[in-house]
CHARMM-style PDB file with segment names, atoms N, HN, CA, C and O in Angstrom:
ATOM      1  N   UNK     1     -23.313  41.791  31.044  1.00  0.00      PROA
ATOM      2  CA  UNK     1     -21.990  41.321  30.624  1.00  0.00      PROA
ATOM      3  C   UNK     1     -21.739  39.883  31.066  1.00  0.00      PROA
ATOM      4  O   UNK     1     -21.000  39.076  30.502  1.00  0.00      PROA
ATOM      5  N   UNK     2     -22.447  39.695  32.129  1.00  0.00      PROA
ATOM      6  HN  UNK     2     -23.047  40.351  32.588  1.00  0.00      PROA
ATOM      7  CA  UNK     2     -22.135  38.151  32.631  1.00  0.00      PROA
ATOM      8  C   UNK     2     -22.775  37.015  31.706  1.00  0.00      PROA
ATOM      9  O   UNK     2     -22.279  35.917  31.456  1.00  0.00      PROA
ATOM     10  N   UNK     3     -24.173  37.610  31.191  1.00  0.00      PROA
ATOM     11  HN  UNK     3     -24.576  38.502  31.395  1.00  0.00      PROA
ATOM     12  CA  UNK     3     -24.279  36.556  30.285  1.00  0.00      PROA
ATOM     13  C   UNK     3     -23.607  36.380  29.092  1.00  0.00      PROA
ATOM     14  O   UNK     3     -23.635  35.379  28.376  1.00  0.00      PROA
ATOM     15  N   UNK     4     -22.824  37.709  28.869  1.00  0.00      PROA
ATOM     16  HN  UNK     4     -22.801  38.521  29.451  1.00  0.00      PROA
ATOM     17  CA  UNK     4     -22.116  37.692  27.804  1.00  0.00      PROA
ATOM     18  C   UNK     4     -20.600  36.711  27.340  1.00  0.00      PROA
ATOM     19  O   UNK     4     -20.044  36.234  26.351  1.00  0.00      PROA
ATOM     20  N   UNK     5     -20.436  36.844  28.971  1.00  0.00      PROA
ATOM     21  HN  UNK     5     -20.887  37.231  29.775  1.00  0.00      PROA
ATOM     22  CA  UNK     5     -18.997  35.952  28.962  1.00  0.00      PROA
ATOM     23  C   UNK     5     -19.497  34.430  29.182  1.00  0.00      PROA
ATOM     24  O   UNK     5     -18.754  33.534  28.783  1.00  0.00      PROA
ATOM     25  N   UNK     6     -20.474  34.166  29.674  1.00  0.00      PROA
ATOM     26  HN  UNK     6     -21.078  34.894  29.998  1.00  0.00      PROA
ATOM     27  CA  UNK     6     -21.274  32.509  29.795  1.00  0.00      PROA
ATOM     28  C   UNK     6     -21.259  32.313  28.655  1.00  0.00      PROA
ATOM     29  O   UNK     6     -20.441  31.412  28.474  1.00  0.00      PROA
ATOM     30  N   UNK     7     -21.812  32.714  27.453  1.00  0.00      PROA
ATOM     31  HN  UNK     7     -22.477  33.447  27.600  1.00  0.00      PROA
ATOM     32  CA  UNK     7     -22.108  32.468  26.195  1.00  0.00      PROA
ATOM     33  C   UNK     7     -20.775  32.413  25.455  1.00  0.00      PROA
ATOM     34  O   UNK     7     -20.775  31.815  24.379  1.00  0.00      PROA
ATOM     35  N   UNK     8     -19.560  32.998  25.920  1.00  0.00      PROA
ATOM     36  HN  UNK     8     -19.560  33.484  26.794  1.00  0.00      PROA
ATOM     37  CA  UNK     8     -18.235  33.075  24.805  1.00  0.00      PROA
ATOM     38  C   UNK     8     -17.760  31.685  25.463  1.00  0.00      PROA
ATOM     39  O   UNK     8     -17.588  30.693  24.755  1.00  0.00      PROA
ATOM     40  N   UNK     9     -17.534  31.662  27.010  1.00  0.00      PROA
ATOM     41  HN  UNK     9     -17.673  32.467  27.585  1.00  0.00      PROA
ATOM     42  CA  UNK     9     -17.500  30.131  26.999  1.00  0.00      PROA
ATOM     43  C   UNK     9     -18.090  28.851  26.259  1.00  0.00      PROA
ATOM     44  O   UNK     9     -17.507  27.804  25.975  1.00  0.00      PROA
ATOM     45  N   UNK    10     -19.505  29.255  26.008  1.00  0.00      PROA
ATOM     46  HN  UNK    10     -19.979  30.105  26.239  1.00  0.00      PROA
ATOM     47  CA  UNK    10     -20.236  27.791  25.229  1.00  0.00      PROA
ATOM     48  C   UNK    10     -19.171  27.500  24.102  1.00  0.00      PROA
ATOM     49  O   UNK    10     -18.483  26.516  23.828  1.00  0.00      PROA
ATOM     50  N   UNK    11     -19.306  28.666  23.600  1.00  0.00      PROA
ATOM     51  HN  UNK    11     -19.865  29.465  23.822  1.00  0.00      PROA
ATOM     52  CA  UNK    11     -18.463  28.968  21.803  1.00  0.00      PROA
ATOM     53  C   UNK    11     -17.163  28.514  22.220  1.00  0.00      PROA
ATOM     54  O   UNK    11     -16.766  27.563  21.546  1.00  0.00      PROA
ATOM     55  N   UNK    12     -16.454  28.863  23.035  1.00  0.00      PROA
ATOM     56  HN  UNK    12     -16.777  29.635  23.582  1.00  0.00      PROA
ATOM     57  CA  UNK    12     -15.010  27.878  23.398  1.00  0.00      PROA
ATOM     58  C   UNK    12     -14.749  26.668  23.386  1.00  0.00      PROA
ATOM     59  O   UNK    12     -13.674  26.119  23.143  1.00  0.00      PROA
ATOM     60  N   UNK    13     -16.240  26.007  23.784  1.00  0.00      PROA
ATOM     61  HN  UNK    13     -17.113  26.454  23.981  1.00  0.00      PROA
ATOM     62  CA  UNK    13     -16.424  24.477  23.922  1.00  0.00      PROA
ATOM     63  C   UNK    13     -17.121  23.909  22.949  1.00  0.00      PROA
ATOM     64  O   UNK    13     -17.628  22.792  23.044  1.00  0.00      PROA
ATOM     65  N   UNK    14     -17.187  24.652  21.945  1.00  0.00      PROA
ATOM     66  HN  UNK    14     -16.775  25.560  21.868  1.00  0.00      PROA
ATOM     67  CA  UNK    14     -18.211  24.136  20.479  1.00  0.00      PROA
ATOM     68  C   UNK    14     -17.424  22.985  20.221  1.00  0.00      PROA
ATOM     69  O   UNK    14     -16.380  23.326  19.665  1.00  0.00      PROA
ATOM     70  N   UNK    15     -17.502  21.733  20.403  1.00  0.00      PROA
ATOM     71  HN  UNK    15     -18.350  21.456  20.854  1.00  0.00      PROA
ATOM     72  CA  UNK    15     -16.373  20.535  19.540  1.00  0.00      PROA
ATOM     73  C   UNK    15     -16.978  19.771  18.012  1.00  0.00      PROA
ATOM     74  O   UNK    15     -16.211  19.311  17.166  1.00  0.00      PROA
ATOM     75  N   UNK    16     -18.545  19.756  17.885  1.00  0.00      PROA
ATOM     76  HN  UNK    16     -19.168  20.129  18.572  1.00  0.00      PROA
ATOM     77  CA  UNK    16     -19.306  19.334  17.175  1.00  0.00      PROA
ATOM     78  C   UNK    16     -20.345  20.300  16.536  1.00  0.00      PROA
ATOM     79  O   UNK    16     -20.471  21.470  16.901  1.00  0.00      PROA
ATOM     80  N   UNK    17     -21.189  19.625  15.405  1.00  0.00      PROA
ATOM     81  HN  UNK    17     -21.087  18.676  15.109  1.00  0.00      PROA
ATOM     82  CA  UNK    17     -22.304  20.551  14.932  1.00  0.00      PROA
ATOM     83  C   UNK    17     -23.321  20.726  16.110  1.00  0.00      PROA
ATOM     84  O   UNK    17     -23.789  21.810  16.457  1.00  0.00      PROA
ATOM     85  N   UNK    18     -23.654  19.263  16.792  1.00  0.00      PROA
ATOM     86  HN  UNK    18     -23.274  18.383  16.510  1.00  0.00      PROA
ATOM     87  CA  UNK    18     -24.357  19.741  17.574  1.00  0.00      PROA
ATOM     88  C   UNK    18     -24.319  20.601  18.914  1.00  0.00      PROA
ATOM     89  O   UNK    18     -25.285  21.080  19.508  1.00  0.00      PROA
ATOM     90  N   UNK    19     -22.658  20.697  19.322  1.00  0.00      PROA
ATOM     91  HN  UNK    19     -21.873  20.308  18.840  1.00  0.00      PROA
ATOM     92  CA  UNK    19     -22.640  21.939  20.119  1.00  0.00      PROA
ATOM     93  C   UNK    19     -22.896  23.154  19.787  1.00  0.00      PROA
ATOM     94  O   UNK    19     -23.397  23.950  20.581  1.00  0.00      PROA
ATOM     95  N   UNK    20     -22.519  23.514  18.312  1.00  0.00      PROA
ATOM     96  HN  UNK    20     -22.112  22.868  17.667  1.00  0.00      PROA
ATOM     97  CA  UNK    20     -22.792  24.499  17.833  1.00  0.00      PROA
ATOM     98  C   UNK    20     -24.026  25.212  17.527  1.00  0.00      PROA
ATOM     99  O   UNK    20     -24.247  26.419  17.435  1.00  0.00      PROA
ATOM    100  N   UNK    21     -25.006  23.892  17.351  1.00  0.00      PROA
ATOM    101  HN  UNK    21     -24.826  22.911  17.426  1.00  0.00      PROA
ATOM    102  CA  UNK    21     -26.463  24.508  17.560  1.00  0.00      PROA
ATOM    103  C   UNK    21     -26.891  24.313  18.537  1.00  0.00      PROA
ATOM    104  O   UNK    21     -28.010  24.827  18.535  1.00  0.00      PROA
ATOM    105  N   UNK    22     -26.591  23.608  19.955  1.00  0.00      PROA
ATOM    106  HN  UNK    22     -25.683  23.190  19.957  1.00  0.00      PROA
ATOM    107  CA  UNK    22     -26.809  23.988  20.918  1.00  0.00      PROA
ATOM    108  C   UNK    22     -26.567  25.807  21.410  1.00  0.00      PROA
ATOM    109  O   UNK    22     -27.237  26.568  22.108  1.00  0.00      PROA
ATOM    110  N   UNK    23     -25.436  25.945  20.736  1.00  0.00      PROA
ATOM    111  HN  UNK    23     -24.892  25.327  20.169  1.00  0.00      PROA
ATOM    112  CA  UNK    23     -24.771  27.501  21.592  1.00  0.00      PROA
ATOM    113  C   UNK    23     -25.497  28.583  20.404  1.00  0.00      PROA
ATOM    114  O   UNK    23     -25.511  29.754  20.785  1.00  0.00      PROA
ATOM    115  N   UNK    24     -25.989  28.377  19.267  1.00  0.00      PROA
ATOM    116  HN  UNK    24     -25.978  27.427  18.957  1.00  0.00      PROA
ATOM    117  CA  UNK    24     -26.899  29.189  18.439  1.00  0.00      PROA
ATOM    118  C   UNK    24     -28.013  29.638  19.472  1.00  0.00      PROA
ATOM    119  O   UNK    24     -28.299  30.771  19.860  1.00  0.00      PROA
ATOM    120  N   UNK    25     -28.568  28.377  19.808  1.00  0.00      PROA
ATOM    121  HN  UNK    25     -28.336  27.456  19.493  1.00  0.00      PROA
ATOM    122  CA  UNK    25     -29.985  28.702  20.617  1.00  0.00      PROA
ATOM    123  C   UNK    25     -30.216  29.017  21.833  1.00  0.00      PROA
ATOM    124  O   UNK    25     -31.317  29.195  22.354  1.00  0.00      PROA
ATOM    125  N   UNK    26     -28.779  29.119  22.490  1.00  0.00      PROA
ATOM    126  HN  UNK    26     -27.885  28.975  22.067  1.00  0.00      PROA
ATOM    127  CA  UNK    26     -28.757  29.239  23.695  1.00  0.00      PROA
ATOM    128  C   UNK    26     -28.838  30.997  23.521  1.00  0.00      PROA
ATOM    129  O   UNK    26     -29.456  31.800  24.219  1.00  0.00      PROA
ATOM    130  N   UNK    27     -27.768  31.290  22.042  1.00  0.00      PROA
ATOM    131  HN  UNK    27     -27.266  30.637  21.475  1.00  0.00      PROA
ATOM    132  CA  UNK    27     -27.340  32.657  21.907  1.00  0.00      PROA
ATOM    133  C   UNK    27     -28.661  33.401  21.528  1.00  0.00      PROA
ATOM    134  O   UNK    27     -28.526  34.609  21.723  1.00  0.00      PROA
ATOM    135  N   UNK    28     -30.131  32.999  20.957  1.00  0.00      PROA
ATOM    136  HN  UNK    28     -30.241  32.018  20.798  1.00  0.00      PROA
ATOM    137  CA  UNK    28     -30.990  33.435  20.120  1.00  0.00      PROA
ATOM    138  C   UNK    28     -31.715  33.422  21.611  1.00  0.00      PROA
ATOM    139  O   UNK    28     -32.277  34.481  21.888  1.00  0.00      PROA
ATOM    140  N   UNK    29     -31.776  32.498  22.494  1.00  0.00      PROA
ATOM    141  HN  UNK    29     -31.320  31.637  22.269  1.00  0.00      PROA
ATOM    142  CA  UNK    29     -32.735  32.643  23.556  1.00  0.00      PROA
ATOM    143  C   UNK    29     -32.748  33.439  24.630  1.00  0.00      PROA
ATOM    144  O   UNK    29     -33.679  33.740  25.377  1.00  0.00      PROA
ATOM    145  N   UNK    30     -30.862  33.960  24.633  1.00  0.00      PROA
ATOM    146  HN  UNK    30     -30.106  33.716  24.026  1.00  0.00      PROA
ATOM    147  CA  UNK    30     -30.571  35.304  26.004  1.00  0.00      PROA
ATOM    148  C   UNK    30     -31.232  35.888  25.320  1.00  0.00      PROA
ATOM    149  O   UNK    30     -32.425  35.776  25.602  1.00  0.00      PROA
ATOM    150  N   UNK    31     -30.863  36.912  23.945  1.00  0.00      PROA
ATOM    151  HN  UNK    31     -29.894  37.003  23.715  1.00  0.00      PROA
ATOM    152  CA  UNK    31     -30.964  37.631  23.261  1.00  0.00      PROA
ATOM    153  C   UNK    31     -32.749  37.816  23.334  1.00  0.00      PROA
ATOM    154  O   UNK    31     -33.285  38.840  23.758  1.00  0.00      PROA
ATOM    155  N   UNK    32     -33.440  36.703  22.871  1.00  0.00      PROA
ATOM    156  HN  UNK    32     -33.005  35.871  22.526  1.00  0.00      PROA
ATOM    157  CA  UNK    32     -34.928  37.138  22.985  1.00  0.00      PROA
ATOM    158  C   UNK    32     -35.422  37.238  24.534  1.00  0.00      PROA
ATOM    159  O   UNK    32     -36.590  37.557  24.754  1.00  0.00      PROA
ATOM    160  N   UNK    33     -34.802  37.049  25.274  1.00  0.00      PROA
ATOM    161  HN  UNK    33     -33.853  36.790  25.095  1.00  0.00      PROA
ATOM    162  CA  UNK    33     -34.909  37.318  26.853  1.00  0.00      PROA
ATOM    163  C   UNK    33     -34.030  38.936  27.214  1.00  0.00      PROA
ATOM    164  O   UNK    33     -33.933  39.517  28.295  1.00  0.00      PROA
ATOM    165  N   UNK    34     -33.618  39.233  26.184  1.00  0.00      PROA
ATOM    166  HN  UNK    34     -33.697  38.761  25.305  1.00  0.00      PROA
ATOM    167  CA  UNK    34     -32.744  40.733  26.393  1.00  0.00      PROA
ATOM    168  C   UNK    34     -32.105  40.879  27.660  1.00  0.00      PROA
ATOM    169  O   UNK    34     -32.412  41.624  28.591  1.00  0.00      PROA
ATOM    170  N   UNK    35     -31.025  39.933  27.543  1.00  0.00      PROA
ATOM    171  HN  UNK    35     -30.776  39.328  26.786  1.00  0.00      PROA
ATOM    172  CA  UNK    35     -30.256  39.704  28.537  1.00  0.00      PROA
ATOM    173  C   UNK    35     -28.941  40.043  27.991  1.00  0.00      PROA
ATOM    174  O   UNK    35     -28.054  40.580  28.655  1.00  0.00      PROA
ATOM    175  N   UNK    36     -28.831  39.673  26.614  1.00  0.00      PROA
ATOM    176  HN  UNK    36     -29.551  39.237  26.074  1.00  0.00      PROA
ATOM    177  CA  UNK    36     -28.069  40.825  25.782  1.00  0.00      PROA
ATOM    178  C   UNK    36     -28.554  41.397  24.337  1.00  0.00      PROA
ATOM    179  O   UNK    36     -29.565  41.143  23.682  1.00  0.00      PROA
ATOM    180  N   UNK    37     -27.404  42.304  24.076  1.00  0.00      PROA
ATOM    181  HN  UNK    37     -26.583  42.510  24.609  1.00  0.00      PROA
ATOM    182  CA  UNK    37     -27.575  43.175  23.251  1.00  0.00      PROA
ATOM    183  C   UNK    37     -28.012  42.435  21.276  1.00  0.00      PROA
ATOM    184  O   UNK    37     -28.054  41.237  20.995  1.00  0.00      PROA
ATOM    185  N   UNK    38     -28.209  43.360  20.491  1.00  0.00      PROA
ATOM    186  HN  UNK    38     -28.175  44.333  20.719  1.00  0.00      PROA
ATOM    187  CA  UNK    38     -28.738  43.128  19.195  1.00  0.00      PROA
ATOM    188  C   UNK    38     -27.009  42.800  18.713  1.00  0.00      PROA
ATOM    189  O   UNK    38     -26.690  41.754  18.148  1.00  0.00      PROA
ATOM    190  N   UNK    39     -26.044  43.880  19.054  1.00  0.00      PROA
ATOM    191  HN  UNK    39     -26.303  44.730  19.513  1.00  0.00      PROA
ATOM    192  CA  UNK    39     -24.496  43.255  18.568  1.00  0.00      PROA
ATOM    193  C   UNK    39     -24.017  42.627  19.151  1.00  0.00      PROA
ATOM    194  O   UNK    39     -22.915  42.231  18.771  1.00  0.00      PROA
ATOM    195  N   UNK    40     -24.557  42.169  20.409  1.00  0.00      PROA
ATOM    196  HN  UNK    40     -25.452  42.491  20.717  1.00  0.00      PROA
ATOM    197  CA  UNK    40     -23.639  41.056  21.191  1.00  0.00      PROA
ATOM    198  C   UNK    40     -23.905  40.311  20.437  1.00  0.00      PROA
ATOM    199  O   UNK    40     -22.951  39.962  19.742  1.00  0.00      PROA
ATOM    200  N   UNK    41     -25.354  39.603  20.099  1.00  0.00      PROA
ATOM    201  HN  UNK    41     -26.130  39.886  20.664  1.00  0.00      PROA
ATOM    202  CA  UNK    41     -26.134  38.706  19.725  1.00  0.00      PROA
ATOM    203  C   UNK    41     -25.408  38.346  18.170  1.00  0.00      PROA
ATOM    204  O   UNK    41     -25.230  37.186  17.800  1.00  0.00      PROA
ATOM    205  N   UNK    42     -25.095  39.343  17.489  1.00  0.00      PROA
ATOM    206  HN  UNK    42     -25.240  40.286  17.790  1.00  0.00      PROA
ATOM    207  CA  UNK    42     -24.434  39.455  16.310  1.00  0.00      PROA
ATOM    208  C   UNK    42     -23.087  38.622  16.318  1.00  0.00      PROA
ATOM    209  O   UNK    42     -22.748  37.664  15.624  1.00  0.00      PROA
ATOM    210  N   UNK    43     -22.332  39.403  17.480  1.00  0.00      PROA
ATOM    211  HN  UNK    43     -22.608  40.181  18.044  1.00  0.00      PROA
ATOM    212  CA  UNK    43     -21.182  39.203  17.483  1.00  0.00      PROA
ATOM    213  C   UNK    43     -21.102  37.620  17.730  1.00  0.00      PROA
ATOM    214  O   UNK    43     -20.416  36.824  17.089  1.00  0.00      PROA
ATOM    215  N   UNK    44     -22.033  37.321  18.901  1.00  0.00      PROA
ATOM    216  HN  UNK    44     -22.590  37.967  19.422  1.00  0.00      PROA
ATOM    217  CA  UNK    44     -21.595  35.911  19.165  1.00  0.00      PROA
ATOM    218  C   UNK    44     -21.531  34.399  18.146  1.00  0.00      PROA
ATOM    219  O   UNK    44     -20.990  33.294  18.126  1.00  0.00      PROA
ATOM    220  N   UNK    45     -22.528  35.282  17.335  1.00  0.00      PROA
ATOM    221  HN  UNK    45     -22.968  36.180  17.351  1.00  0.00      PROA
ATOM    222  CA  UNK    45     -23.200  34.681  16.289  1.00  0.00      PROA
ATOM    223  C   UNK    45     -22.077  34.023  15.437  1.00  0.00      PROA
ATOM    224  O   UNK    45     -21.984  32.829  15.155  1.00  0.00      PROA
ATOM    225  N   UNK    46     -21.018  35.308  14.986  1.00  0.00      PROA
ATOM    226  HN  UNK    46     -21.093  36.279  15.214  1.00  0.00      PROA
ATOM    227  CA  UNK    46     -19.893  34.855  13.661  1.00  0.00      PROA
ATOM    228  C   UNK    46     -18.821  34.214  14.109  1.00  0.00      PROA
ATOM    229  O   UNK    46     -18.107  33.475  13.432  1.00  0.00      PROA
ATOM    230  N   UNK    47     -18.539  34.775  16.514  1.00  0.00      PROA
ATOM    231  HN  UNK    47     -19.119  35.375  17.064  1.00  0.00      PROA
ATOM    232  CA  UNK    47     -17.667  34.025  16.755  1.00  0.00      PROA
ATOM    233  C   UNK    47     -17.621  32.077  16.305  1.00  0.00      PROA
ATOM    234  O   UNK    47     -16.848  31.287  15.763  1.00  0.00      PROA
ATOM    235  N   UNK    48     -19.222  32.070  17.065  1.00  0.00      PROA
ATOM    236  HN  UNK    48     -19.850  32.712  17.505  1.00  0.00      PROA
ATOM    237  CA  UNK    48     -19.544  30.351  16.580  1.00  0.00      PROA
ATOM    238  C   UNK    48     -19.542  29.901  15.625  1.00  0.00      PROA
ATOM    239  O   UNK    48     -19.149  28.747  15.459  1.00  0.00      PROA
ATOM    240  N   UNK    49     -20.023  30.728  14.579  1.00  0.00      PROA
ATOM    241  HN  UNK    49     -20.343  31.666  14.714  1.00  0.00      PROA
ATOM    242  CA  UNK    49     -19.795  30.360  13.120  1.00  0.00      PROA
ATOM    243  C   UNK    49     -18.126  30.204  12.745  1.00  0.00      PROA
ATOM    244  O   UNK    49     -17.842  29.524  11.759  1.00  0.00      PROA
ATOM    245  N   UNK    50     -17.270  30.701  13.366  1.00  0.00      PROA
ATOM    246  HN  UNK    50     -17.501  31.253  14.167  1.00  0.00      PROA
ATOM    247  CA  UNK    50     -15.966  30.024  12.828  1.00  0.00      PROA
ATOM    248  C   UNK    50     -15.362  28.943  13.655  1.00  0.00      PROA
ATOM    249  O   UNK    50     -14.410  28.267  13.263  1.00  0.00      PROA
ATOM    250  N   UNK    51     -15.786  28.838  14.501  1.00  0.00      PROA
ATOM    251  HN  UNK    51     -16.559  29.387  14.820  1.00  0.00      PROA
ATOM    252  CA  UNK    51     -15.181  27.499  15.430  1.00  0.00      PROA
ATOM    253  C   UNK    51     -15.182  26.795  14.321  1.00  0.00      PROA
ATOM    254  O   UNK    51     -16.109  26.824  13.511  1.00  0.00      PROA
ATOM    255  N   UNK    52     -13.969  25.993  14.178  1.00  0.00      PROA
ATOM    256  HN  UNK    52     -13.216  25.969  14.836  1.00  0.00      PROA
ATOM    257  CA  UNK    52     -13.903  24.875  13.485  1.00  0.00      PROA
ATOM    258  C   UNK    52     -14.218  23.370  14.407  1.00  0.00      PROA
ATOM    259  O   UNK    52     -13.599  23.036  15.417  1.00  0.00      PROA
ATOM    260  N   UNK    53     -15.394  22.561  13.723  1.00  0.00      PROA
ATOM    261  HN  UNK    53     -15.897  22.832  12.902  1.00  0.00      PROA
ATOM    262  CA  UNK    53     -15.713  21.080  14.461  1.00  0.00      PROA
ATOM    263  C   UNK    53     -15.340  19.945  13.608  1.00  0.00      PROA
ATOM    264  O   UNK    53     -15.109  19.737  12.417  1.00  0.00      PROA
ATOM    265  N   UNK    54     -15.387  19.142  14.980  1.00  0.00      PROA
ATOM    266  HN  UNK    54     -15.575  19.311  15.948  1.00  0.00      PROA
ATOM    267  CA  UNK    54     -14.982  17.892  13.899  1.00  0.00      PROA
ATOM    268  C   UNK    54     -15.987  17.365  13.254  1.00  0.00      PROA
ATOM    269  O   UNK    54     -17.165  17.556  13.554  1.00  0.00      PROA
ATOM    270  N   UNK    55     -15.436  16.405  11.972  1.00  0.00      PROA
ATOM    271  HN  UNK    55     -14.478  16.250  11.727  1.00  0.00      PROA
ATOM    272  CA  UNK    55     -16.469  15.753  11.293  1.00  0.00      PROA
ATOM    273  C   UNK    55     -16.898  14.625  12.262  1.00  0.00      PROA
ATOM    274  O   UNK    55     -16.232  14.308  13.248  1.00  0.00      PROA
ATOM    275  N   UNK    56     -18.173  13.992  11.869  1.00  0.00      PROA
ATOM    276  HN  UNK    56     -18.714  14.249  11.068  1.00  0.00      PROA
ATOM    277  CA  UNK    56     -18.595  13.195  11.897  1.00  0.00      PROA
ATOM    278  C   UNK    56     -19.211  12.910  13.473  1.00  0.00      PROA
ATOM    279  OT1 UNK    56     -19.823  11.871  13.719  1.00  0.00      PROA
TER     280      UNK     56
END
């Protein structure tokens, strides 16, 4: 669970694209380290996908 809440923080702090694929790979790399789950991994996934970033 602890890595779970480290990772909802990244996604809190997404401000750009490239935070956002920073916190993709951070999320794809617990996950292949099974540090969390297949729906965490899911879940965290669509949270980041809606952060809205700025352009440019």
């Amino acid at each position: 669970m602890e890595m779970f809440k480290k990772l909802a923080k990244m996604i809190s702090e997404i401000k750009t694209e490239n935070d956002r694929d920073a916190t993709f790979w951070q999320i794809d790399r617990e996950f292949e380290q099974e540090k969390i789950s297949a729906a965490d991994h899911e879940l965290l996934y669509k949270l980041a996908g809606m952060v809205e970033v700025e352009e440019g």
